[in-house]
MARKETI-574868 format. One record per atom (N, C-alpha, C): x, y, z; residue in one letter; residue number from 1; atom name. Coordinates in Angstrom, 1 decimal, decimal comma. Layout:
residues N
X / Y / Z / A / NUM / CA
...
***
This chain:
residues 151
-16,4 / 29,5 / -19,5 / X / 1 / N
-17,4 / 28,8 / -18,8 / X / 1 / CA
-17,3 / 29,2 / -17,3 / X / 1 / C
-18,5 / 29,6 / -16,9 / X / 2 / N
-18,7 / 30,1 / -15,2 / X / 2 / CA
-18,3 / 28,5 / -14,2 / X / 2 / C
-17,6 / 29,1 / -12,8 / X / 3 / N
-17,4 / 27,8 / -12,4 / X / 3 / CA
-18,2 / 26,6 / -12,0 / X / 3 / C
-19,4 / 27,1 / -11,8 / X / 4 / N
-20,6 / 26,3 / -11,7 / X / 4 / CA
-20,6 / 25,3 / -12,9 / X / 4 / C
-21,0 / 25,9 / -13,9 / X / 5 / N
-21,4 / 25,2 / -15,3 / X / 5 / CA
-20,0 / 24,3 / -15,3 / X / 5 / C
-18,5 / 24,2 / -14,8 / X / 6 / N
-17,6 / 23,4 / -15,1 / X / 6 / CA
-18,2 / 22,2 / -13,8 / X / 6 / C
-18,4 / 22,7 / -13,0 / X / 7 / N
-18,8 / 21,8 / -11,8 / X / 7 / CA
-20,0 / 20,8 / -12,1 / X / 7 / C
-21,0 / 21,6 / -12,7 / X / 8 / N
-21,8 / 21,0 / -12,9 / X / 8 / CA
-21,8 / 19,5 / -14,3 / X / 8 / C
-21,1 / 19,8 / -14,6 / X / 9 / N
-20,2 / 19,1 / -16,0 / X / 9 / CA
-19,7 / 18,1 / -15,3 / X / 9 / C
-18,6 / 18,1 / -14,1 / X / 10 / N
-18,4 / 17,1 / -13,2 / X / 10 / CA
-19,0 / 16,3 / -12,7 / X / 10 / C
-20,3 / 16,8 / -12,3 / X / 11 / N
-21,2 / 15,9 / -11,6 / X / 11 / CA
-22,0 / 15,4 / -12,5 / X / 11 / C
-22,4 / 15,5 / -13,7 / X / 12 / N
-23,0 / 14,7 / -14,8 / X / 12 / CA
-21,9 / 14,0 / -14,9 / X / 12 / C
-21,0 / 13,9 / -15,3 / X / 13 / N
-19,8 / 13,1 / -15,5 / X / 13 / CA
-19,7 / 11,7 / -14,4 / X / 13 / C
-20,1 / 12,3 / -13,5 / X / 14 / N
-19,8 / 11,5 / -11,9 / X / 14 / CA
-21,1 / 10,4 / -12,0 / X / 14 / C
-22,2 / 11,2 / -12,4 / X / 15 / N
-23,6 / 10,4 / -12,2 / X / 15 / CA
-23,6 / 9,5 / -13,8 / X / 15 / C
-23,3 / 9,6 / -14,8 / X / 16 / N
-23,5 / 9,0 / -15,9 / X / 16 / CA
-22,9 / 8,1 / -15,9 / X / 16 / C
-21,5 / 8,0 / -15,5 / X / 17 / N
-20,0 / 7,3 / -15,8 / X / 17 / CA
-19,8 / 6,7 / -14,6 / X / 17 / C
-20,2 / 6,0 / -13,5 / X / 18 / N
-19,8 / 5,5 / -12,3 / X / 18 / CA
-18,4 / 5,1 / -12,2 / X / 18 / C
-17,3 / 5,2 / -11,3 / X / 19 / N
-16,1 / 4,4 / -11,8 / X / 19 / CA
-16,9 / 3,4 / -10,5 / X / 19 / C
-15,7 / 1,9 / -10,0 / X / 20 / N
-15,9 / 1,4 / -8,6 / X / 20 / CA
-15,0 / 1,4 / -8,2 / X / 20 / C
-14,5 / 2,3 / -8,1 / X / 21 / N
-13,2 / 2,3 / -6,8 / X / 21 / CA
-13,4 / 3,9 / -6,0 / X / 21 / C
-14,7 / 4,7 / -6,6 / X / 22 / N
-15,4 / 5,8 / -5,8 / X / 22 / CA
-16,1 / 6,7 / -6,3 / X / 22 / C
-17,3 / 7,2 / -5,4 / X / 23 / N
-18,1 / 8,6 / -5,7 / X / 23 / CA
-17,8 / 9,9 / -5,0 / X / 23 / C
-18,5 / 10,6 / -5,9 / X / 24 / N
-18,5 / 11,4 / -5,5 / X / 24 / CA
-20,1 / 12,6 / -5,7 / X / 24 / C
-20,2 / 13,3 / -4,7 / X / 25 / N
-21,1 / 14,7 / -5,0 / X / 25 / CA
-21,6 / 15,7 / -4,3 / X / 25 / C
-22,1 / 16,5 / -5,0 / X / 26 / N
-22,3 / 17,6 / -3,4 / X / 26 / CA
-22,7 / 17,4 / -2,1 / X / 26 / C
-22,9 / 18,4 / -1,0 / X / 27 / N
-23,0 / 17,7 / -0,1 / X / 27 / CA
-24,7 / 18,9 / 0,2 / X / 27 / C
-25,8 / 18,3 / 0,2 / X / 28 / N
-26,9 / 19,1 / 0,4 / X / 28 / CA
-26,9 / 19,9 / -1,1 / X / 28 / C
-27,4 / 21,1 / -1,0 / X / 29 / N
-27,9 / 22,0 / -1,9 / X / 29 / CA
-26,9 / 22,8 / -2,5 / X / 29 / C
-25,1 / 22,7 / -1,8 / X / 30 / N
-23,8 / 23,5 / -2,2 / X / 30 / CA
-23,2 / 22,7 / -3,2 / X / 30 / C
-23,0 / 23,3 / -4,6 / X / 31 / N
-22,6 / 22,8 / -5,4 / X / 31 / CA
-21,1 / 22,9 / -5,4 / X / 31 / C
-20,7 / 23,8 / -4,6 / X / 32 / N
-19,2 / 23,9 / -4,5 / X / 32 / CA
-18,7 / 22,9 / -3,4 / X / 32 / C
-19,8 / 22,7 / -2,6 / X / 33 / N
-19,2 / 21,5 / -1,5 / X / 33 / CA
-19,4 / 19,8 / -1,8 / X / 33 / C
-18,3 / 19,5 / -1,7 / X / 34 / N
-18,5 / 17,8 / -2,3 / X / 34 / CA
-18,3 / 16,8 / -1,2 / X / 34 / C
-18,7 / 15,9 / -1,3 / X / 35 / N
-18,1 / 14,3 / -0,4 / X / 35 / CA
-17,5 / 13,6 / -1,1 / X / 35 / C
-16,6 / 12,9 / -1,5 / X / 36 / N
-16,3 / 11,5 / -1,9 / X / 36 / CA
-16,0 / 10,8 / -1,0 / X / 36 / C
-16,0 / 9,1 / -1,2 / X / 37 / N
-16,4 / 7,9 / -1,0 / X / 37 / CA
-14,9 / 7,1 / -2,1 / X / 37 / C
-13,8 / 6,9 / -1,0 / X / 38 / N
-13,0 / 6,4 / -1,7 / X / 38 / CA
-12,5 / 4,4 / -1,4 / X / 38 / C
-13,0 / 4,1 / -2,0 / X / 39 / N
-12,7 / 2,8 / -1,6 / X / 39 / CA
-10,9 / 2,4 / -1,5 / X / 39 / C
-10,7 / 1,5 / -0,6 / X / 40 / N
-8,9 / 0,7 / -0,4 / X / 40 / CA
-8,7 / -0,4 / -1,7 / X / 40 / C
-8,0 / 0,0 / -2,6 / X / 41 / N
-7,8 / -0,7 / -3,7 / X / 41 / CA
-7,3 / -1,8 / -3,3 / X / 41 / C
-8,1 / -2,9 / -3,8 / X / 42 / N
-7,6 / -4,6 / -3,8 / X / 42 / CA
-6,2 / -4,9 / -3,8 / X / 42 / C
-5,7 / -5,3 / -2,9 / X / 43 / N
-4,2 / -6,0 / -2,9 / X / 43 / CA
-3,3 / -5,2 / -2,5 / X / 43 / C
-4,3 / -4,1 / -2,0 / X / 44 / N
-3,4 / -2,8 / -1,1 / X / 44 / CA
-3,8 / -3,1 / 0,9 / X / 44 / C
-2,8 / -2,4 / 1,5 / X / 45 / N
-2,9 / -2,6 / 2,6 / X / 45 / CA
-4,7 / -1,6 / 2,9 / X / 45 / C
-4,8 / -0,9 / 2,4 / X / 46 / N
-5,5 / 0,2 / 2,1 / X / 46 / CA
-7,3 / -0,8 / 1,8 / X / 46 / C
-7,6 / -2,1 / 1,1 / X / 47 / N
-8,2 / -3,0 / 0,5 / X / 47 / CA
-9,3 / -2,9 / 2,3 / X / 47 / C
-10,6 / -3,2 / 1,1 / X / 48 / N
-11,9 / -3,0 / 2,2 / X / 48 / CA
-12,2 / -2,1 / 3,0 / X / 48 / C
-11,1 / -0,7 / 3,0 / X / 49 / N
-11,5 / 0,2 / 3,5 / X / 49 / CA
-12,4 / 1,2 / 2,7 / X / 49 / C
-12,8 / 2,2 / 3,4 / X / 50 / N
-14,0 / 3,1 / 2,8 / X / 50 / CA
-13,3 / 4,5 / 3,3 / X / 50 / C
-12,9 / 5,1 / 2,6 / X / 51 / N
-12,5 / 6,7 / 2,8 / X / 51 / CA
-13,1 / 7,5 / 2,2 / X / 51 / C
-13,4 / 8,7 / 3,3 / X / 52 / N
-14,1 / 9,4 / 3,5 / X / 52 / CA
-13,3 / 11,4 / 2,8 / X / 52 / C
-13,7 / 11,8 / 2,1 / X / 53 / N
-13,0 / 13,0 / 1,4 / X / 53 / CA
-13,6 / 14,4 / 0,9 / X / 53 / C
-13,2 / 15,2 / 1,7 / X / 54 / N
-14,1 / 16,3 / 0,9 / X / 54 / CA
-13,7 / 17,4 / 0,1 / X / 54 / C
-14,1 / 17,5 / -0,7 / X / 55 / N
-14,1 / 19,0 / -1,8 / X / 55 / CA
-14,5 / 20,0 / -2,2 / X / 55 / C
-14,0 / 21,0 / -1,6 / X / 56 / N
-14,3 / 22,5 / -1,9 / X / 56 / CA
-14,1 / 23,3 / -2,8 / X / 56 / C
-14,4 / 23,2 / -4,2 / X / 57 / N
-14,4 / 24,1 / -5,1 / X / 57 / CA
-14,4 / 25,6 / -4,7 / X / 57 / C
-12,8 / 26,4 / -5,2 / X / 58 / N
-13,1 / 27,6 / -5,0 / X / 58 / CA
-14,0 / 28,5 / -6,0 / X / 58 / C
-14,2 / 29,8 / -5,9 / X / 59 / N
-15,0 / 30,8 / -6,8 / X / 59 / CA
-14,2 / 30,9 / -8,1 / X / 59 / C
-12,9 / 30,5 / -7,7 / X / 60 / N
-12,4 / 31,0 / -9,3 / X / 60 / CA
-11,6 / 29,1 / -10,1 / X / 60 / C
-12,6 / 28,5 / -9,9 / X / 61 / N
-12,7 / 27,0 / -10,5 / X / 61 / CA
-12,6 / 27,2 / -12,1 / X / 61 / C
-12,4 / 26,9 / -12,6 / X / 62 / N
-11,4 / 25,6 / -13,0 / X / 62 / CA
-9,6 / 26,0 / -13,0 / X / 62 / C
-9,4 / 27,2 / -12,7 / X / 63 / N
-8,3 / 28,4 / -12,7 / X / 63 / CA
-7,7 / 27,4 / -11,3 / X / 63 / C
-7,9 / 27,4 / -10,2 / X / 64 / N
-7,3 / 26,9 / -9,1 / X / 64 / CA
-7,8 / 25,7 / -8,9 / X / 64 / C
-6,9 / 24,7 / -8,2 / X / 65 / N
-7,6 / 23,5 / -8,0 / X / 65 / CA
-8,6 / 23,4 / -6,7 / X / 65 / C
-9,3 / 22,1 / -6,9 / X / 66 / N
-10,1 / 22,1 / -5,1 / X / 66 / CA
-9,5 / 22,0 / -4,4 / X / 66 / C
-10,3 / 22,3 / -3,0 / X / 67 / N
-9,3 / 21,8 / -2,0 / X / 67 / CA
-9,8 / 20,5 / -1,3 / X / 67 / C
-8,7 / 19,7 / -1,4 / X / 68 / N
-9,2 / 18,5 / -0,7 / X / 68 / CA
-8,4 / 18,2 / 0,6 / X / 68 / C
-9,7 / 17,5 / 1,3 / X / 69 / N
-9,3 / 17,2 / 2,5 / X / 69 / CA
-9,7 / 15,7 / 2,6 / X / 69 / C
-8,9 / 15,2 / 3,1 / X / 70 / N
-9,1 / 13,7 / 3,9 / X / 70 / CA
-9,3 / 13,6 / 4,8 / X / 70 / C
-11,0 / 13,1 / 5,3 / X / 71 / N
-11,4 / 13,1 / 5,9 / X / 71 / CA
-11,5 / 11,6 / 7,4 / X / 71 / C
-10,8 / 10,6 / 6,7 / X / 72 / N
-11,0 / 9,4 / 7,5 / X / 72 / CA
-9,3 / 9,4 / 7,9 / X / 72 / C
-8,8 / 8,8 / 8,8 / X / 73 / N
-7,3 / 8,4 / 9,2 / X / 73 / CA
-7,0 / 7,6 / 8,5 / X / 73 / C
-5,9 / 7,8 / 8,2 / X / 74 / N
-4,8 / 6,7 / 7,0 / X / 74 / CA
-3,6 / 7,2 / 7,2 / X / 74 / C
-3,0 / 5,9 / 7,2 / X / 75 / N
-1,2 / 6,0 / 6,9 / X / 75 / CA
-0,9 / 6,3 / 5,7 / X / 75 / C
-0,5 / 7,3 / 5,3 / X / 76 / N
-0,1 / 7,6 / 3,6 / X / 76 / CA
1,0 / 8,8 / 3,8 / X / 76 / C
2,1 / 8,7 / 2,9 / X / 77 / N
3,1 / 9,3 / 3,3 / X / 77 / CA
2,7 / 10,6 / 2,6 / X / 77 / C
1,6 / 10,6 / 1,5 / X / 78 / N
1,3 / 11,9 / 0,9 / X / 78 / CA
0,2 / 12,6 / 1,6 / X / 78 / C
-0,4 / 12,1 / 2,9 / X / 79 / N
-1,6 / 12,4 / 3,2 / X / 79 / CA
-1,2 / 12,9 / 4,8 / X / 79 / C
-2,0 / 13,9 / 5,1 / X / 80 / N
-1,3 / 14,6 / 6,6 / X / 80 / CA
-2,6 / 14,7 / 6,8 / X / 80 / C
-3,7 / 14,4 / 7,3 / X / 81 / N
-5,1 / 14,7 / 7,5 / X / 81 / CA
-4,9 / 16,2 / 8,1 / X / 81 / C
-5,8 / 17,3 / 7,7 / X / 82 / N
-6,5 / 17,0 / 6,4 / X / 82 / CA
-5,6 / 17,1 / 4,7 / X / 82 / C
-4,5 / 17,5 / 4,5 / X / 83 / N
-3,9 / 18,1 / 3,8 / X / 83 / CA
-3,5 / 16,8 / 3,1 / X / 83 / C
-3,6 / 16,9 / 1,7 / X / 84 / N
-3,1 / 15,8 / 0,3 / X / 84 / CA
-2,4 / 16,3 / -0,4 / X / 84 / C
-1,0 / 15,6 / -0,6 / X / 85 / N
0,0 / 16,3 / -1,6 / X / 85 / CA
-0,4 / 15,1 / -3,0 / X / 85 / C
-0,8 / 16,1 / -3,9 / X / 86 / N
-0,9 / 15,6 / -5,1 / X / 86 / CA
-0,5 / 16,2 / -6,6 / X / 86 / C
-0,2 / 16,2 / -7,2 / X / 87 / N
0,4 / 17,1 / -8,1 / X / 87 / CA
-0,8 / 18,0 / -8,9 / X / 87 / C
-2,1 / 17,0 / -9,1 / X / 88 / N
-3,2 / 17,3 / -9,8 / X / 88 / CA
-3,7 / 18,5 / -8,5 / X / 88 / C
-3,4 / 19,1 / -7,7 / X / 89 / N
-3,9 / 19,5 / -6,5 / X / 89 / CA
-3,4 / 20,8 / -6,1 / X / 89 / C
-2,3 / 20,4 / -6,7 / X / 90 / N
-1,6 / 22,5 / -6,9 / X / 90 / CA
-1,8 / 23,4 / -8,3 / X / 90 / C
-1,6 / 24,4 / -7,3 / X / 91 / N
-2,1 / 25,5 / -8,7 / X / 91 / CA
-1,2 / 25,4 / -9,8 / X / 91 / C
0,5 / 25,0 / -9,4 / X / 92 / N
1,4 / 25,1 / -10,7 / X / 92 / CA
1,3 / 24,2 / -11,6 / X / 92 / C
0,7 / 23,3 / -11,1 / X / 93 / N
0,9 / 21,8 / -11,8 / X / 93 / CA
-0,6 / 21,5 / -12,4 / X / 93 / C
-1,7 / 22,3 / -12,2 / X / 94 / N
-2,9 / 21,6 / -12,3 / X / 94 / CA
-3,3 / 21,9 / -14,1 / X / 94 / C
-3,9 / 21,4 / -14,4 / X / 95 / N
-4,5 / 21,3 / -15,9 / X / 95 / CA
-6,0 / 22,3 / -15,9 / X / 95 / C
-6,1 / 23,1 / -16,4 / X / 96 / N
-8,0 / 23,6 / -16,5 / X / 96 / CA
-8,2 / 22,2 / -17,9 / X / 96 / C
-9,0 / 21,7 / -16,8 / X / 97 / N
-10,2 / 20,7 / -17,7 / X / 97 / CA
-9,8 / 19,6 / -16,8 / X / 97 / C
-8,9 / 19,2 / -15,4 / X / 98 / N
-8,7 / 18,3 / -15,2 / X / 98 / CA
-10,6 / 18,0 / -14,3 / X / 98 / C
-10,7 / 17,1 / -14,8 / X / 99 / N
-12,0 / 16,7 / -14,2 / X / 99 / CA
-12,1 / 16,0 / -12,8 / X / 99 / C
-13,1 / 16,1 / -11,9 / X / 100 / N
-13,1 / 15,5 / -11,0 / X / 100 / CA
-12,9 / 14,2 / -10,3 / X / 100 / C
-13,4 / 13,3 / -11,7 / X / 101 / N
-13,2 / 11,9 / -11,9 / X / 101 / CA
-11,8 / 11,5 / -11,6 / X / 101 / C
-10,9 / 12,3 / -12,6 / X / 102 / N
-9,2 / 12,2 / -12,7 / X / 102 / CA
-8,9 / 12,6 / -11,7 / X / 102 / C
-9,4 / 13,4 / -10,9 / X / 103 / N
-8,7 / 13,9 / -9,6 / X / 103 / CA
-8,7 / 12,6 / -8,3 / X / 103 / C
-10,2 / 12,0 / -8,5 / X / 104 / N
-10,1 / 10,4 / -7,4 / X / 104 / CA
-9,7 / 9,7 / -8,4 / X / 104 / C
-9,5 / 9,4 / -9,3 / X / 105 / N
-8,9 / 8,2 / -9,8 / X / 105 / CA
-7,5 / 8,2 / -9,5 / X / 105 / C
-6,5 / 9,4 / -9,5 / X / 106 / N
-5,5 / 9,5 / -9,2 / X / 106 / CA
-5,4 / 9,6 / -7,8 / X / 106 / C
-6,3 / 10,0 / -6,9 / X / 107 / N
-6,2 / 9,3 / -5,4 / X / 107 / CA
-6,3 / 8,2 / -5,2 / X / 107 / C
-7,0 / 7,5 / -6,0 / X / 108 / N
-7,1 / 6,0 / -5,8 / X / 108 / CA
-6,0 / 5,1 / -6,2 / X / 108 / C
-5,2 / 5,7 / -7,0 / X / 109 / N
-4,3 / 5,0 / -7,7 / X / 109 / CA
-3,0 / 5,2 / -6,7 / X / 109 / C
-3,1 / 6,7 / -6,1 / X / 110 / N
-2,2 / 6,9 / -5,0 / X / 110 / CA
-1,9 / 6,2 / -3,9 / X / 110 / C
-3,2 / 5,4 / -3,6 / X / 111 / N
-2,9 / 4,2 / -2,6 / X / 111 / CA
-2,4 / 3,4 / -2,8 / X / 111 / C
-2,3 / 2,8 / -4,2 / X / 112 / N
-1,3 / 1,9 / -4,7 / X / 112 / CA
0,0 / 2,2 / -4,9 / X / 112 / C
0,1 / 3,5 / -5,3 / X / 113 / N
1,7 / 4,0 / -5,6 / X / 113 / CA
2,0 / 5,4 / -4,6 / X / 113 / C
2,1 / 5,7 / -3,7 / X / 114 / N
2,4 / 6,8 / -3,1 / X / 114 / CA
3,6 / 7,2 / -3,6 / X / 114 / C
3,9 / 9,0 / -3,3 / X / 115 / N
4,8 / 9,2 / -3,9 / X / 115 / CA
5,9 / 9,0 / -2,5 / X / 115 / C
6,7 / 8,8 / -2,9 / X / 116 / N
7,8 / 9,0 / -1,8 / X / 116 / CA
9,0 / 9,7 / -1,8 / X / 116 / C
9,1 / 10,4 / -2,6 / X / 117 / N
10,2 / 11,6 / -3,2 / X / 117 / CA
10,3 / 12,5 / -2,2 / X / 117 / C
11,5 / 13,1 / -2,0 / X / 118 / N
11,7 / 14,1 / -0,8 / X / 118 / CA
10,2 / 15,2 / -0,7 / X / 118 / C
10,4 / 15,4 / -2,2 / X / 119 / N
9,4 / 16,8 / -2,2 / X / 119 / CA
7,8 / 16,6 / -2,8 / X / 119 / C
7,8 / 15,2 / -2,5 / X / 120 / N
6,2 / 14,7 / -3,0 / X / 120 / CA
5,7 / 14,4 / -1,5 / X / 120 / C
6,2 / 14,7 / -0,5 / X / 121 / N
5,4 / 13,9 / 0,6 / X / 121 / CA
5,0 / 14,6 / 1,9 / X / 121 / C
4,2 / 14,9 / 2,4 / X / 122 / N
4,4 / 15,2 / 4,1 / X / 122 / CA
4,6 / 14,5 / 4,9 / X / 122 / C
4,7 / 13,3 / 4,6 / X / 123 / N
5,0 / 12,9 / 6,0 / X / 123 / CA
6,5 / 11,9 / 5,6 / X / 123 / C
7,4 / 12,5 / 5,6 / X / 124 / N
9,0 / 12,2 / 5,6 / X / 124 / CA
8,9 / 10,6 / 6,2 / X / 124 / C
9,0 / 10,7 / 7,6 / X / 125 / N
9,0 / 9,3 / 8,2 / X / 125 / CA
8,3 / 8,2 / 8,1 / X / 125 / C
6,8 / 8,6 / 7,4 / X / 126 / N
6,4 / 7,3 / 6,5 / X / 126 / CA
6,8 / 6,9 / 5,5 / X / 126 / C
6,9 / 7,9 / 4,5 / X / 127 / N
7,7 / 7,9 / 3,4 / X / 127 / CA
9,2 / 6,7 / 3,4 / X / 127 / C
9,7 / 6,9 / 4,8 / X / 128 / N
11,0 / 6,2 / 4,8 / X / 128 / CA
10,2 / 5,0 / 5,5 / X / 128 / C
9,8 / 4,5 / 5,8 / X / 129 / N
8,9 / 3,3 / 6,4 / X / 129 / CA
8,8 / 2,6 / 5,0 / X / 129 / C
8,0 / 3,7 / 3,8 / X / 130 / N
7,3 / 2,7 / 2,7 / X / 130 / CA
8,6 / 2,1 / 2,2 / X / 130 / C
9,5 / 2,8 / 2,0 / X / 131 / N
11,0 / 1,9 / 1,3 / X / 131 / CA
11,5 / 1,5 / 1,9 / X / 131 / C
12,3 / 2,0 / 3,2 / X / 132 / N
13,0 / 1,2 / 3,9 / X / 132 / CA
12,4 / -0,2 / 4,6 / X / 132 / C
11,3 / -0,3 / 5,1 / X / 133 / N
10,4 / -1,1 / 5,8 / X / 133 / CA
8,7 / -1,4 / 5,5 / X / 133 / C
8,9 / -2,1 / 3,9 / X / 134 / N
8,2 / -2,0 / 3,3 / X / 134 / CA
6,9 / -2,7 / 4,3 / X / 134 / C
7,2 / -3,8 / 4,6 / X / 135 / N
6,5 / -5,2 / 5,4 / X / 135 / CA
5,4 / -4,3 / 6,6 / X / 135 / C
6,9 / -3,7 / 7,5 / X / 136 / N
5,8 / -2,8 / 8,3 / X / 136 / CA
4,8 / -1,3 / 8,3 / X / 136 / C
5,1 / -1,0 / 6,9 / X / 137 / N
4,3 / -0,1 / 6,3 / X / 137 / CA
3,0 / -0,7 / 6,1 / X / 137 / C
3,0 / -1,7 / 5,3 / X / 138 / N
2,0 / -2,6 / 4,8 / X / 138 / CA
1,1 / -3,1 / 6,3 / X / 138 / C
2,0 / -3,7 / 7,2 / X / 139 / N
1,0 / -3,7 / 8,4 / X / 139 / CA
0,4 / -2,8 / 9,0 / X / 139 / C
1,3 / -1,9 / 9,9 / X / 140 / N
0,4 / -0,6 / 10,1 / X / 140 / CA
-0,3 / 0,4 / 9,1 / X / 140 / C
-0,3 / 0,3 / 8,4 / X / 141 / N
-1,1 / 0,7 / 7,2 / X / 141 / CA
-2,4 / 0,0 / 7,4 / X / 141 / C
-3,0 / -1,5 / 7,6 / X / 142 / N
-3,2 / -2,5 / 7,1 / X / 142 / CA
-4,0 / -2,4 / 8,4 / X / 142 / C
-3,6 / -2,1 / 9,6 / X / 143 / N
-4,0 / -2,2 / 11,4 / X / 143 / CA
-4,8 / -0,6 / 11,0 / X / 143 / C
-4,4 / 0,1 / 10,8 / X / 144 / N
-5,0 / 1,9 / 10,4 / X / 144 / CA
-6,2 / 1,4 / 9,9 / X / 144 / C
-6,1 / 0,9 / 9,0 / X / 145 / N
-7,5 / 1,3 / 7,8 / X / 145 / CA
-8,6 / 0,0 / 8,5 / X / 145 / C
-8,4 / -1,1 / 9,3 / X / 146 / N
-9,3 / -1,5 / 9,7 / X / 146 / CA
-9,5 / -0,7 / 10,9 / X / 146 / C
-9,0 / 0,0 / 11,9 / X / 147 / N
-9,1 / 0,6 / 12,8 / X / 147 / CA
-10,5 / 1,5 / 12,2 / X / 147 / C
-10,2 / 2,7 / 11,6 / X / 148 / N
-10,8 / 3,9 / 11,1 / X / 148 / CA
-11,3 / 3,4 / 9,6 / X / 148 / C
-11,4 / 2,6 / 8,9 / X / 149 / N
-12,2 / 3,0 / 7,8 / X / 149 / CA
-13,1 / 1,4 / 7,3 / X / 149 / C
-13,2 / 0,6 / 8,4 / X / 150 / N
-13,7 / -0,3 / 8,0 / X / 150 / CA
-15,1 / -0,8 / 9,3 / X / 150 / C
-16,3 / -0,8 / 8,8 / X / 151 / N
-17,5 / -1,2 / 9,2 / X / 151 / CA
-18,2 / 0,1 / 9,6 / X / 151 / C
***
């Protein structure tokens, strides 16, 4: 299957199947360029925010993953704006057939669980904030996302 026809498979998927925790879809007339719309999962510091995410499918799709960029400010120890460490998000690790859906649901879920493993993260010193100092992770995290991603 040409990468289009996989993309396009995505975005029937996206339009049929709504999740609520985000959308996503092209952006204008480029089917390789996307937006998503990531909502702050309830009972997360991250909760009532609206994040903002975009995706660039390359030419040789479903073979390499998108590239995603995070586009709104956030404290997240896997998130360096623009750059997202995700495992679904590298070439060694990625699946052909992983769908778009799976790719924000597992962002979404990421807000709730960040990785914090030496070699899951870019940003080390958050990372050690989320365990060592859980409380004030949760607050400035909490001060971030109303700052930048709320109203």
């Amino acid at each position: 299957m040409a990468p289009k026809a996989w993309i396009m498979t995505h975005l029937k998927e996206v339009v049929r199947f709504p999740a609520s925790g985000f959308s996503a879809g092209p952006v204008a007339e480029d089917i390789y360029e996307w937006q998503a719309t990531l909502l702050g999962p309830p009972s997360s510091p991250y909760e009532k925010g609206i994040f903002f995410i975009s995706i660039r499918f390359p030419l040789d799709y479903p073979f390499k993953p998108p590239m995603v960029s995070w586009k709104t400010p956030i404290l997240h120890p896997n998130i360096d704006k623009p750059r997202v460490f995700h495992p679904l998000l590298v070439t060694a690790t990625l699946k052909v057939g992983t769908t778009v859906k799976e790719i924000l649901q597992a962002l979404h879920d990421m807000l709730l669980h960040p990785k914090v493993e030496e070699e899951d993260n870019y940003l080390a010193d958050v990372a050690r904030m989320c365990v060592l100092e859980p409380e004030r992770f949760k607050k400035e995290t909490r001060l971030m996302t109303e700052v930048h991603a709320m109203n």
